[in-house]
PyMOL Python script that loads the backbone (N, CA, C, O; Angstrom):
from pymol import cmd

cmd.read_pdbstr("""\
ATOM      1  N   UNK A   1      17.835  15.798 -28.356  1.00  0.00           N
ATOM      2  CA  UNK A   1      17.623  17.228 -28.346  1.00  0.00           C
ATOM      3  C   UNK A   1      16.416  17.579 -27.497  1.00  0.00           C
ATOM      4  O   UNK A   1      15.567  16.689 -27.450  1.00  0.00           O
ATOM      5  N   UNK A   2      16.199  18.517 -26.921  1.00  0.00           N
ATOM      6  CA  UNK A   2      15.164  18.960 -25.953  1.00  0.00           C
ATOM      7  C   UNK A   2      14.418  19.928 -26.860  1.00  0.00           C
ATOM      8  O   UNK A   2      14.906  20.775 -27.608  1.00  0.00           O
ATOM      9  N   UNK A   3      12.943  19.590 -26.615  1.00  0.00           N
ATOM     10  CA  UNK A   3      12.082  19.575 -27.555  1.00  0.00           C
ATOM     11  C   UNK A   3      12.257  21.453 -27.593  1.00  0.00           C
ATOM     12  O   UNK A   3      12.966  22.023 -28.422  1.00  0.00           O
ATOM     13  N   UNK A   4      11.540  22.095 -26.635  1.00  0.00           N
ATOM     14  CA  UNK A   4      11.692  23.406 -26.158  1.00  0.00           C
ATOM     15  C   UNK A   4      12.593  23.870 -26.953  1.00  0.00           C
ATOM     16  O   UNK A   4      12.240  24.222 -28.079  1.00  0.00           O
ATOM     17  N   UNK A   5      14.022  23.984 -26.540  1.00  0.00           N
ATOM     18  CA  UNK A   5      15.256  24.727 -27.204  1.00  0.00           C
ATOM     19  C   UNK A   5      14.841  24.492 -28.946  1.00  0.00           C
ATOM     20  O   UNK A   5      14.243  25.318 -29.635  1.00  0.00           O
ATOM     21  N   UNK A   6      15.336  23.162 -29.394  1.00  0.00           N
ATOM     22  CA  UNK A   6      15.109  22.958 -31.096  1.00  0.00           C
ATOM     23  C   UNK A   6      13.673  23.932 -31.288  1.00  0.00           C
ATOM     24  O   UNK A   6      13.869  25.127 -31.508  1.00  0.00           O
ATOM     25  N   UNK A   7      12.876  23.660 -31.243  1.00  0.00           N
ATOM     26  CA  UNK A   7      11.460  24.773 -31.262  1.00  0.00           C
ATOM     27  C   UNK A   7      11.900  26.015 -31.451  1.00  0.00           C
ATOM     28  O   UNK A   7      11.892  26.743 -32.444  1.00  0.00           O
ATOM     29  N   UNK A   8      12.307  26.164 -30.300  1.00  0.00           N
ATOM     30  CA  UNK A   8      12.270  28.202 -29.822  1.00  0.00           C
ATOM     31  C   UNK A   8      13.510  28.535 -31.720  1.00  0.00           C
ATOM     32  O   UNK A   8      13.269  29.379 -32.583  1.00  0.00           O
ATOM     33  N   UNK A   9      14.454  27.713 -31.712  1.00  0.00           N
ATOM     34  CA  UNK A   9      15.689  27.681 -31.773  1.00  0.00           C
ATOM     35  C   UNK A   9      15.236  28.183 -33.408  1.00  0.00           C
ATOM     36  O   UNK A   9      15.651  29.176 -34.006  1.00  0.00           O
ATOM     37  N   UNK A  10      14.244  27.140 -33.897  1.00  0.00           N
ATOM     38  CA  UNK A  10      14.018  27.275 -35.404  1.00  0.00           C
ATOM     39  C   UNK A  10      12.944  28.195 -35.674  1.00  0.00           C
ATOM     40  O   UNK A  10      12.541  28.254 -36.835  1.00  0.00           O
ATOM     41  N   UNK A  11      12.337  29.029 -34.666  1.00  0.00           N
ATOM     42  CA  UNK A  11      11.698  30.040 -34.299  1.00  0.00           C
ATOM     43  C   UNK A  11      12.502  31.424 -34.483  1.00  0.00           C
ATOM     44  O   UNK A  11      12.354  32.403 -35.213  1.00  0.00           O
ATOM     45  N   UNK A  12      13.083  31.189 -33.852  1.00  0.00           N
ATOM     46  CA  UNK A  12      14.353  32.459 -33.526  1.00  0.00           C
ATOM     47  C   UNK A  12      15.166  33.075 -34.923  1.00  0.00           C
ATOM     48  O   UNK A  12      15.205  34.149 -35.523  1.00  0.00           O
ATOM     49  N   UNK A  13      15.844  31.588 -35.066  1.00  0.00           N
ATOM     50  CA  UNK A  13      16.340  31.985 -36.738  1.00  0.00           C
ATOM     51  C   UNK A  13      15.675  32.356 -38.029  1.00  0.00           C
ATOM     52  O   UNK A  13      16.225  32.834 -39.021  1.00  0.00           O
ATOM     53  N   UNK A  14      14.143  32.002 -37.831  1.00  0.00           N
ATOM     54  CA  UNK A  14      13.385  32.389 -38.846  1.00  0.00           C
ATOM     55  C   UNK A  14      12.986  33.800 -38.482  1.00  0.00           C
ATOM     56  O   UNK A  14      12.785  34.492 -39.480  1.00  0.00           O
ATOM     57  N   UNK A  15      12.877  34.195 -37.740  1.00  0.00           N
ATOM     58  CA  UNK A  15      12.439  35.712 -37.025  1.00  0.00           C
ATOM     59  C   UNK A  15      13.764  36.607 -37.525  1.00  0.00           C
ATOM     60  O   UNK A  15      13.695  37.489 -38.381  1.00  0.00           O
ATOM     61  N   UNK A  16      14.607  36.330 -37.040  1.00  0.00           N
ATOM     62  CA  UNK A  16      15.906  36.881 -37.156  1.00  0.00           C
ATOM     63  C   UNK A  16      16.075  37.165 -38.933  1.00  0.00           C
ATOM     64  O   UNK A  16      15.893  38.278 -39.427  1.00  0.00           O
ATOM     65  N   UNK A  17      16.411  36.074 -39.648  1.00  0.00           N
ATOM     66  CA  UNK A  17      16.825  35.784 -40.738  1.00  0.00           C
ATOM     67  C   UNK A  17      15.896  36.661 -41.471  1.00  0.00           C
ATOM     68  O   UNK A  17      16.418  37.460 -42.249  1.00  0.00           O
ATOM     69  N   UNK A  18      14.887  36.657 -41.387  1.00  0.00           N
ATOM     70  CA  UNK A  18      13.660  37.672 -41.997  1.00  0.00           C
ATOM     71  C   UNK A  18      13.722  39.146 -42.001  1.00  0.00           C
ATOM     72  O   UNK A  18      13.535  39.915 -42.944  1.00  0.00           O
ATOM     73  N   UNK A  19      14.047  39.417 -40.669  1.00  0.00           N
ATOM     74  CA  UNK A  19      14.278  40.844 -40.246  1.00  0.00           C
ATOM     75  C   UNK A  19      16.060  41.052 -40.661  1.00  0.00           C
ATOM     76  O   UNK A  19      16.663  42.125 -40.643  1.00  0.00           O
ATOM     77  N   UNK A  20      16.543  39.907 -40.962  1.00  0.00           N
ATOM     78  CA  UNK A  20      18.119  40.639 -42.068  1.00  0.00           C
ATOM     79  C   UNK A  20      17.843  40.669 -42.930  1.00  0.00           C
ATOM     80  O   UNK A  20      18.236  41.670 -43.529  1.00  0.00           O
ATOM     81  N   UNK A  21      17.010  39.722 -43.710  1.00  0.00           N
ATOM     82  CA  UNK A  21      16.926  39.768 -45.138  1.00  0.00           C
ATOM     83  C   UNK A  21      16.236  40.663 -45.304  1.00  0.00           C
ATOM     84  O   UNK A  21      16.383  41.103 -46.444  1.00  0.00           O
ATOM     85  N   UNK A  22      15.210  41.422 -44.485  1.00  0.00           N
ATOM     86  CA  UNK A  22      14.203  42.845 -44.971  1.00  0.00           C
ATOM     87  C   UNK A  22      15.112  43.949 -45.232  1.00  0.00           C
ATOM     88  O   UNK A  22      15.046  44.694 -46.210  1.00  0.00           O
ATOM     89  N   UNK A  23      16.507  44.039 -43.698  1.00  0.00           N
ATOM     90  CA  UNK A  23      17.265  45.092 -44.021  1.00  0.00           C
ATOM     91  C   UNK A  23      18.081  45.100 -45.242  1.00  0.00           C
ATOM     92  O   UNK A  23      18.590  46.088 -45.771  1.00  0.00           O
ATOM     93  N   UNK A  24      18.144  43.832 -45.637  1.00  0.00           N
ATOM     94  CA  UNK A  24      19.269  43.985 -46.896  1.00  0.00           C
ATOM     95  C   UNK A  24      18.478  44.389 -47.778  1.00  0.00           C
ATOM     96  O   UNK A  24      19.076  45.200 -48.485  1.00  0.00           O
ATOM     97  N   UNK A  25      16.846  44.160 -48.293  1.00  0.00           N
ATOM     98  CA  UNK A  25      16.115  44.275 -49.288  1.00  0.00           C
ATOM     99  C   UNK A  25      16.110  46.023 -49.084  1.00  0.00           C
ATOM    100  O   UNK A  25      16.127  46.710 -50.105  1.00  0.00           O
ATOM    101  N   UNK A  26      16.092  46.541 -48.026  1.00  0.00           N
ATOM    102  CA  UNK A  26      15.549  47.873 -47.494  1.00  0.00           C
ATOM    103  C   UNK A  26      16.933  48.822 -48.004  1.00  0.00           C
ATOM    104  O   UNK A  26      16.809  49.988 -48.380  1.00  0.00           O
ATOM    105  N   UNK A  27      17.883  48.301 -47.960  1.00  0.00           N
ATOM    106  CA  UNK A  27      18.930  48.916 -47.922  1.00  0.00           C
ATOM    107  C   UNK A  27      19.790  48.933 -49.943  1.00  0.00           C
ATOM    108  O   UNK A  27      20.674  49.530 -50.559  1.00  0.00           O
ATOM    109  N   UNK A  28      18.705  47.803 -50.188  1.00  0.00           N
ATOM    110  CA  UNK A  28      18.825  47.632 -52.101  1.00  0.00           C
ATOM    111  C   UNK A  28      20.258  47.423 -52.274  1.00  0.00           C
ATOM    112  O   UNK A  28      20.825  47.015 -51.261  1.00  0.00           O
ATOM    113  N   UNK A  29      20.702  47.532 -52.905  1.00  0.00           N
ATOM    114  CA  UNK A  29      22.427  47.300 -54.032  1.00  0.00           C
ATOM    115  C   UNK A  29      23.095  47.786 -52.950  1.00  0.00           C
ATOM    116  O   UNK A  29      24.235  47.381 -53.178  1.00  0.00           O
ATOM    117  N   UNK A  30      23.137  48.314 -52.044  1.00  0.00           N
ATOM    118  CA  UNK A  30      24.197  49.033 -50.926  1.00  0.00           C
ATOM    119  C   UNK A  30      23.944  47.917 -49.544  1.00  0.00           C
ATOM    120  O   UNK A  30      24.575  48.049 -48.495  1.00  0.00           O
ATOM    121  N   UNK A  31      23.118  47.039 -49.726  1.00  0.00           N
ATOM    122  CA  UNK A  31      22.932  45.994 -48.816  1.00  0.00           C
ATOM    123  C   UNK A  31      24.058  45.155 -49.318  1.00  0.00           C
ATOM    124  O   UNK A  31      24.463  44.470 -48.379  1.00  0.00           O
ATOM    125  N   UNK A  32      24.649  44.953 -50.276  1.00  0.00           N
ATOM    126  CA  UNK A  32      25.344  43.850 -50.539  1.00  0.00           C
ATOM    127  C   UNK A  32      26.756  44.387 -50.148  1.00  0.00           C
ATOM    128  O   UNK A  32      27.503  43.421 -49.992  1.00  0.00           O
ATOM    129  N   UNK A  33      27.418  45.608 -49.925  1.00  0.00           N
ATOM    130  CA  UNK A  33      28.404  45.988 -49.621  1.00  0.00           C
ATOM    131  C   UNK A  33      28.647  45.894 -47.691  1.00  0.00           C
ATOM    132  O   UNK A  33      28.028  46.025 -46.635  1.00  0.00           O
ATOM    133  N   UNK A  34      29.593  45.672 -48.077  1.00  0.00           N
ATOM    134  CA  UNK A  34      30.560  45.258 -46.979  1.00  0.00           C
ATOM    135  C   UNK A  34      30.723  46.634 -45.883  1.00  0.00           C
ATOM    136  O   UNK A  34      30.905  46.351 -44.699  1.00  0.00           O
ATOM    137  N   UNK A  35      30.664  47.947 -46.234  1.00  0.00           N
ATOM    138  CA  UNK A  35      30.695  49.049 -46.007  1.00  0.00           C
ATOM    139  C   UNK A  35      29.633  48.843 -44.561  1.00  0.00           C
ATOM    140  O   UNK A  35      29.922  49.112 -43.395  1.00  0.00           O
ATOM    141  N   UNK A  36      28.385  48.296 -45.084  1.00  0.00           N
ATOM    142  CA  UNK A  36      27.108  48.259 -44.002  1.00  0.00           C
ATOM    143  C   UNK A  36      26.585  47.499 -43.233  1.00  0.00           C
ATOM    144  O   UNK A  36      25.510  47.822 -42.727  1.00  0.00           O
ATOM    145  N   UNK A  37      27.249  46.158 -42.892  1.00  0.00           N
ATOM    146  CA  UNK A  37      27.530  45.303 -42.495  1.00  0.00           C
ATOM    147  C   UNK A  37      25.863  44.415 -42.462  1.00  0.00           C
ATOM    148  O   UNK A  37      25.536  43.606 -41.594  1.00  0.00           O
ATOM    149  N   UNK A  38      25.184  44.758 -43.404  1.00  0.00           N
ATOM    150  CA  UNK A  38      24.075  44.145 -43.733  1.00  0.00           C
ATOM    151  C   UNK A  38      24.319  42.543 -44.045  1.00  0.00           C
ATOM    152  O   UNK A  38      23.901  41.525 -43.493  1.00  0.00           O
ATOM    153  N   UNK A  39      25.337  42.816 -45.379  1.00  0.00           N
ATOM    154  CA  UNK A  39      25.834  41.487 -45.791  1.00  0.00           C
ATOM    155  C   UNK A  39      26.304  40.390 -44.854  1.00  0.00           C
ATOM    156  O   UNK A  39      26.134  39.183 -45.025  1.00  0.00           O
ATOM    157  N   UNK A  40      26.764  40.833 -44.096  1.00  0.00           N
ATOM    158  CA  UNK A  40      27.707  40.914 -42.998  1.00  0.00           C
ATOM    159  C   UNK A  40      26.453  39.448 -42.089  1.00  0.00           C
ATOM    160  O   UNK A  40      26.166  38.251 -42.099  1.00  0.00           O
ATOM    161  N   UNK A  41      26.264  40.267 -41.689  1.00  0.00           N
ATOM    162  CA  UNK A  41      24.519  39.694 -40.738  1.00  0.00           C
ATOM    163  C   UNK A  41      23.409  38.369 -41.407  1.00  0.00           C
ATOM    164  O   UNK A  41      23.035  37.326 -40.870  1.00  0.00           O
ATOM    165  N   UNK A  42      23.134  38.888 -42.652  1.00  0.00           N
ATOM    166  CA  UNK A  42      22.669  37.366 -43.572  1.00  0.00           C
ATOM    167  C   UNK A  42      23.499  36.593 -44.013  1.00  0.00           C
ATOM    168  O   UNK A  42      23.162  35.425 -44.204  1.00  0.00           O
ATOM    169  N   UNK A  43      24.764  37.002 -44.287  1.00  0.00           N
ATOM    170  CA  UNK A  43      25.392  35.750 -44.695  1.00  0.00           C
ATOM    171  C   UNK A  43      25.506  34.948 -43.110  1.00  0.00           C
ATOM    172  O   UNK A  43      25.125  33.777 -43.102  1.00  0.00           O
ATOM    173  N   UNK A  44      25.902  35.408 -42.072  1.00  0.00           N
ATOM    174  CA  UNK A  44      26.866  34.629 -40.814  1.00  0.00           C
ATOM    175  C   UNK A  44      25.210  33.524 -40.919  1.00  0.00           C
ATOM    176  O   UNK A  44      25.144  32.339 -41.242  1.00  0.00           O
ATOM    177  N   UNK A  45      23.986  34.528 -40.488  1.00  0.00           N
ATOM    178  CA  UNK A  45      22.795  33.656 -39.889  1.00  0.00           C
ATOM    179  C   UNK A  45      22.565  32.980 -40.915  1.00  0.00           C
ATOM    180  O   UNK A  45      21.999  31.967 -40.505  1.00  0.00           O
ATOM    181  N   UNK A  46      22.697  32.913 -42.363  1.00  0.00           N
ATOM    182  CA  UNK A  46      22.452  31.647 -43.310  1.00  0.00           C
ATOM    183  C   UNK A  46      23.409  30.313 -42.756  1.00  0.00           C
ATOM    184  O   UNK A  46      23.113  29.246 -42.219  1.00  0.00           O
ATOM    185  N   UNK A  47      24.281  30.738 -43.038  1.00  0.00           N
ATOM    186  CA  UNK A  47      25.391  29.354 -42.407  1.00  0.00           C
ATOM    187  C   UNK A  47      25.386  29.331 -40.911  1.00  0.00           C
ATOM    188  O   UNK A  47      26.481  29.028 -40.438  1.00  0.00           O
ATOM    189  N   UNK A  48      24.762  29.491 -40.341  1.00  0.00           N
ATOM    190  CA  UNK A  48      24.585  29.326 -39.260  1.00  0.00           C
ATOM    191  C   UNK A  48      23.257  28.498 -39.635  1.00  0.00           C
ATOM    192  O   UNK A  48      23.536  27.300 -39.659  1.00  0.00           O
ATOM    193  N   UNK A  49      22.579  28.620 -39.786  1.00  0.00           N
ATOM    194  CA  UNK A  49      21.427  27.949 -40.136  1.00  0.00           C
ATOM    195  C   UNK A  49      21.547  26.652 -40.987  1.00  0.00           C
ATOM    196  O   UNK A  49      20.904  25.652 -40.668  1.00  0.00           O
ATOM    197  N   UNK A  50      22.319  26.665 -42.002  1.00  0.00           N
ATOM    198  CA  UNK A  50      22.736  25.742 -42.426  1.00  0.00           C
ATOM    199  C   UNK A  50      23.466  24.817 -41.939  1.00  0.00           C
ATOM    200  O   UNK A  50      23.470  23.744 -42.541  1.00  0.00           O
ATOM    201  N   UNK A  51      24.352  24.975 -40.625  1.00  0.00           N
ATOM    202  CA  UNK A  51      25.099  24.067 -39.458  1.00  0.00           C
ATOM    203  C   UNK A  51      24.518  23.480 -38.824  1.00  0.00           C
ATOM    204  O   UNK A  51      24.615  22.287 -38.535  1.00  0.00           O
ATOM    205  N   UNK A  52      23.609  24.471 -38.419  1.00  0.00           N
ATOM    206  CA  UNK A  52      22.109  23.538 -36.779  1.00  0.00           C
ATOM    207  C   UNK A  52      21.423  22.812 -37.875  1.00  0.00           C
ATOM    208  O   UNK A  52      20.660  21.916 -37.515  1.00  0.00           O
ATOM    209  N   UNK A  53      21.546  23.021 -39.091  1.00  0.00           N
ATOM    210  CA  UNK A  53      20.318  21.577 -39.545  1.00  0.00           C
ATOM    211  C   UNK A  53      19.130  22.392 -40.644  1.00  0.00           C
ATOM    212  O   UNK A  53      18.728  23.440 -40.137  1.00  0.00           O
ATOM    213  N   UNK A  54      18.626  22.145 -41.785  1.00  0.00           N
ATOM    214  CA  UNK A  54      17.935  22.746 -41.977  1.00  0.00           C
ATOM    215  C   UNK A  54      16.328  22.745 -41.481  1.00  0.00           C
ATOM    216  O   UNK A  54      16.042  22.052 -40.505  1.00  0.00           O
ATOM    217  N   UNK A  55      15.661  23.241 -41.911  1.00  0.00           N
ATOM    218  CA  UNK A  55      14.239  23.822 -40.987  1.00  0.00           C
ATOM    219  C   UNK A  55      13.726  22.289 -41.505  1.00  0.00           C
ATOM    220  O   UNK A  55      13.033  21.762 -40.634  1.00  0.00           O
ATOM    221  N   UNK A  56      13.830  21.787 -42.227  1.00  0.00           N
ATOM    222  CA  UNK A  56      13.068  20.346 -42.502  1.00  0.00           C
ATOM    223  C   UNK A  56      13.344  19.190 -41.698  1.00  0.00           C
ATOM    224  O   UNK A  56      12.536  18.274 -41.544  1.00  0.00           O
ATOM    225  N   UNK A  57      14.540  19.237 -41.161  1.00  0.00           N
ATOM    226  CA  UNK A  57      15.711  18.616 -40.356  1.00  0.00           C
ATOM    227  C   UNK A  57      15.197  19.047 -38.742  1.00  0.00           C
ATOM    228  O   UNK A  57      14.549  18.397 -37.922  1.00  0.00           O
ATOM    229  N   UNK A  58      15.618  20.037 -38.696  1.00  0.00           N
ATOM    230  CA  UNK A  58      14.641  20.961 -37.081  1.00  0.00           C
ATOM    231  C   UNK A  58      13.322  20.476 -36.878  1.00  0.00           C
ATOM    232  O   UNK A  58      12.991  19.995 -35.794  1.00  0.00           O
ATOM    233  N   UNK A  59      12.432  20.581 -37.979  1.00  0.00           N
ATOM    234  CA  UNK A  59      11.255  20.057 -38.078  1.00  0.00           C
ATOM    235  C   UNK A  59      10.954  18.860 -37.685  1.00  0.00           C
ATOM    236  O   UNK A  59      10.057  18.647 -36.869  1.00  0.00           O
ATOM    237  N   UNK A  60      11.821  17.756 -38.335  1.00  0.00           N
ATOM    238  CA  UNK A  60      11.758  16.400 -37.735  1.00  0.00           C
ATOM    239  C   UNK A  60      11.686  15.924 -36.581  1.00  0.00           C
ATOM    240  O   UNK A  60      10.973  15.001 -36.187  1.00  0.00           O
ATOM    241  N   UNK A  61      12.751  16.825 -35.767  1.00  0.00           N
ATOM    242  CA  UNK A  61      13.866  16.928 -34.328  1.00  0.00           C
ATOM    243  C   UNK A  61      12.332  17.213 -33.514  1.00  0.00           C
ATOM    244  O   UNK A  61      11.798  16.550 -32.625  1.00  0.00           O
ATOM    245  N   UNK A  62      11.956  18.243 -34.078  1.00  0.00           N
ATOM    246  CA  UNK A  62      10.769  18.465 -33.219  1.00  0.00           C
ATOM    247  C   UNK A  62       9.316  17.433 -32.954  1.00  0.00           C
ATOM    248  O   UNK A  62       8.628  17.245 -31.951  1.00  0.00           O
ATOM    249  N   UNK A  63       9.261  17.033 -34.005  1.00  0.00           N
ATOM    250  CA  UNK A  63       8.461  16.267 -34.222  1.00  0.00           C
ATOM    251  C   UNK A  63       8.422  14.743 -33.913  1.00  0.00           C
ATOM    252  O   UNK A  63       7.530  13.947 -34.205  1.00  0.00           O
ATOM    253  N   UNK A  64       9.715  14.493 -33.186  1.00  0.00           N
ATOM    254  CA  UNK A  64       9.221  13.647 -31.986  1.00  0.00           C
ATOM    255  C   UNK A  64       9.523  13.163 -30.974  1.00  0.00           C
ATOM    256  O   UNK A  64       8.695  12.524 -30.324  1.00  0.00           O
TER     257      UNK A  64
END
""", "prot")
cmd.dss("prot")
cmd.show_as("cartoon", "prot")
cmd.util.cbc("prot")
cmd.orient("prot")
């Protein structure tokens, strides 16, 4: 794996994943409906995240 990309990569998804999970918190009990496609957005980037490896896993990758 190229050090750069894995980095940016587990960078990105934590940035991202944060700023969905704020909108779902922001958006309360109507975040979880399907209607707003909030749900929509944290679920895909969780399993997505969970595919590339978790951040402990990324962590490793990076680390050497």
């Amino acid at each position: 794996m190229d050090f750069a990309s894995t980095e940016e990569q587990k960078e990105i998804f934590g940035i991202v994943f944060e700023f969905a999970n704020d909108a779902l918190q922001l958006h309360g009990g109507c975040g979880y409906l399907a209607d707003y496609g909030v749900e929509k957005l944290v679920r895909d980037l969780r399993v997505h995240q969970i595919l590339e490896g978790s951040n402990e896993i990324m962590h490793l990758c990076v680390s050497r």
